[in-house]
C-alpha positions, 0 to 999 in steps of 0.5 A: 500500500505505501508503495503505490502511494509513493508511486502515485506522488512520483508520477504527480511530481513528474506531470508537475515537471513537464508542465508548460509555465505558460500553457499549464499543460503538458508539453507539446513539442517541448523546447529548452531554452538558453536559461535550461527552462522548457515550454511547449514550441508553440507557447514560446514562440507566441510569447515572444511574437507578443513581446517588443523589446528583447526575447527573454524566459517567461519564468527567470526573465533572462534576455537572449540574443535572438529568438533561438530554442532547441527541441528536447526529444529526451523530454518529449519522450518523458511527456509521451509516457507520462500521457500513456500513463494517463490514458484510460486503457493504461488505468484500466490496465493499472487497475486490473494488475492491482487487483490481481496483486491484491488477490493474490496477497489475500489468498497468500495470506490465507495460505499462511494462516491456514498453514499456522491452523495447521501447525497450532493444532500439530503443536497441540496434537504433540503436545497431547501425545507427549502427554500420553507417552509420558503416561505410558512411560511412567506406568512401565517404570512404575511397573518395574520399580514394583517388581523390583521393590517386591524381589528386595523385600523377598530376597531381603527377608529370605536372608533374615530367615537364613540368617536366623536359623544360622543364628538359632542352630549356633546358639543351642550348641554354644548352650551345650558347650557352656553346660559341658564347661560347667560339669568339668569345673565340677568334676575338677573340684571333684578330682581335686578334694580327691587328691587332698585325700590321697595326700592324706593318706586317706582311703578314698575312692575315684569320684564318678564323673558324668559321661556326655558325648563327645562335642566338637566346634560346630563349624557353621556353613558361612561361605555358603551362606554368603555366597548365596547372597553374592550373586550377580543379582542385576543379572539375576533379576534381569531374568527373573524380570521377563515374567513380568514384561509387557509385552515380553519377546515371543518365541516364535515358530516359522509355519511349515505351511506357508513356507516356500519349497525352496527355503529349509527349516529346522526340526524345532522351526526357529531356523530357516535357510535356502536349499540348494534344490527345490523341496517337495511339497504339497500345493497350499494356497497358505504357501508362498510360491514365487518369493522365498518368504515365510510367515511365523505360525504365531498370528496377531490383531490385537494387543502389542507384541514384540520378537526378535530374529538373528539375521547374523551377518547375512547380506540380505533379508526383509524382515516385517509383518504381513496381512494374512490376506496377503497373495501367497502366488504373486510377487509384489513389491513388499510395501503397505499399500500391498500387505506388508510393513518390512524393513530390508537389507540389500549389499550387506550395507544398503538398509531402507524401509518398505515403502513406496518409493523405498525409504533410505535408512543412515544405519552405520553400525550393522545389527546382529539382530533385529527387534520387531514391535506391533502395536495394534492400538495405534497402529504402529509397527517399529524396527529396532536394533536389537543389540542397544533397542535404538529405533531403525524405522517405525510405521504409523499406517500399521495393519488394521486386520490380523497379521503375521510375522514375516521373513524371507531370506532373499536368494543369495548371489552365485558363490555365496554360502546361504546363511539362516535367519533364527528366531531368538527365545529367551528362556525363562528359568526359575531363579 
């Protein structure tokens, strides 16, 4: 707006500066003067016809010599388009180009203020989720600081308890051991008043003494009693600590029916690896067919779950979830718009996420294992490294509809040895 007003008082001034003195119009075939004034050729020249004595300038009264002038062509050219300006086409013009200007500042104005809509209710939406995760993160802390707080007060008070049976059994013996004391010190007197007698020359007779068992130090089991106690009990507690995860790593089993005949699984179904030829087996609409990928047995569509697999060293795999209504006889790109939420690993080093296009991902250190989480609330399904749980990749477009765990081991190049993908259990033992 402050613009257009400091070009509307430019051009004012200019039409004032090409203005003829005498005419009060704008110049028509402008000439200039001696004294550098301008007028219009045909004012001056009637102005001087009107004059009887010498020529001079109608604005500084200076005299000239003769009545001479010369054209200014530079200043015909300003009032040619000073009266273009003016014209009604031009304003017409002028006005059309201002109006577009103003449309489209409103609707860019809009634009921001829609964008700022956007960005107050993502702030909000953060915000309200931030919220929620630290709800959620206090409940699992909570829930690992009960379980601990309860195993101290168990482990403390078991070893009260041993303690005390150590305590009672060593004090009845130091009972028997005093009471054993005090019949020697009498049996000592005894022997005592005895041999006075013989010194005497007294007949006396031996006195008759009590005859208890034989005791010995009772040598108490400290180091075991220590040792019990000096354990690694973090460690200790670590495992114990599985029985109460939420969710805790499943042991999952590849399922013999959907896996591919050239693909080789061990008798327990935690391992699979390829097989130099093609396996017999019986036609199964559930059996993947034209990749060589597997489903574990293991089902899920609601709830949260979490399984890690051993992928070692091998050069390539896709690991992930798929819908249970994936095509098993098509090769399709595993993405989710297709069934499938996986992450990959091509070239020992290339890692990127099933997506499409395919997701990039800047992982320098190369994972042994991989963690897999699904969270049907929100939908989510996360890649972690399972050797330091730093998150790899995470959907938030998760299945919606039963799904299965997913793998396929990925034909290796000529010359390569296959090598296995396992399915990581964590035995829980009774500590």
């Amino acid at each position: 707006m402050a613009s257009s007003s400091s070009s509307t008082v430019s051009k004012t001034t200019l039409r004032e500066d090409l203005t003829c003195a005498i005419c009060y119009d704008l110049f028509t075939e402008p000439v200039m003067l001696g004294c550098m004034h301008h007028f219009c050729k045909r004012c001056i020249t009637a102005y001087w016809r009107s004059l009887r004595g010498p020529a001079l300038c109608p604005q500084c009264r200076q005299e000239f010599p003769n009545k001479s002038f010369q054209t200014n062509y530079l200043v015909a050219g300003l009032v040619e388009k000073v009266k273009a300006s003016s014209s009604a086409g031009y304003l017409k013009s002028l006005e059309k180009r201002l109006k577009d200007h103003l449309d489209s500042q409103k609707l860019r104005k809009e634009e921001i203020i829609t964008m700022i809509r956007e960005e107050e209710k993502q702030m909000d939406t953060i915000k309200k989720v931030g919220a929620e995760l630290q709800d959620r993160v206090r409940s699992d802390f909570q829930a690992l600081h009960h379980f601990l707080q309860v195993e101290e007060a168990a482990v403390l008070q078991q070893m009260r308890r041993d303690q005390e049976v150590l305590v009672q059994s060593l004090g009845r013996h130091l009972e028997s051991l005093h009471a054993a004391v005090q019949e020697l010190e009498q049996n000592l007197s005894a022997i005592q008043q005895a041999a006075s007698s013989v010194s005497c020359s007294a007949l006396v007779e031996l006195p008759e003494f009590n005859s208890r068992p034989q005791l010995q130090v009772r040598r108490q089991d400290i180091d075991a009693f220590r040792s019990k106690y000096i354990i690694p009990l973090q460690y200790t507690m670590w495992r114990k600590m599985f029985k109460s995860l939420r969710p805790g790593p499943l042991p999952l089993t590849f399922d013999e029916d959907t896996v591919h005949p050239s693909l080789q699984l061990s008798r327990d179904r935690t391992q699979v690896v390829e097989n130099e030829a093609m396996l017999t087996y019986r036609r199964n609409p559930k059996r993947f067919v034209q990749c060589v990928n597997v489903l574990a047995t293991q089902g899920f569509q609601t709830g949260r779950y979490y399984w890690e697999v051993g992928v070692g060293t091998k050069p390539k795999w896709d690991l992930g979830v798929a819908l249970e209504t994936v095509d098993r006889q098509a090769r399709v790109k595993l993405c989710p718009e297709n069934g499938y939420w996986t992450l990959r690993l091509r070239n020992g080093c290339n890692y990127s996420a099933g997506t499409q296009p395919w997701t990039p991902l800047p992982i320098s250190s190369r994972p042994q294992r991989i963690g897999i989480f699904i969270d049907f609330e929100v939908h989510m399904v996360s890649f972690y490294n399972a050797d330091d749980m730093r998150l790899l990749y995470s959907f938030s477009n998760g299945p919606k509809e039963k799904a299965f765990p997913f793998f396929s081991t990925c034909l290796s190049e000529p010359g390569q040895q296959p090598q296995p993908i396992h399915l990581l259990h964590f035995p829980i033992y009774s500590l």
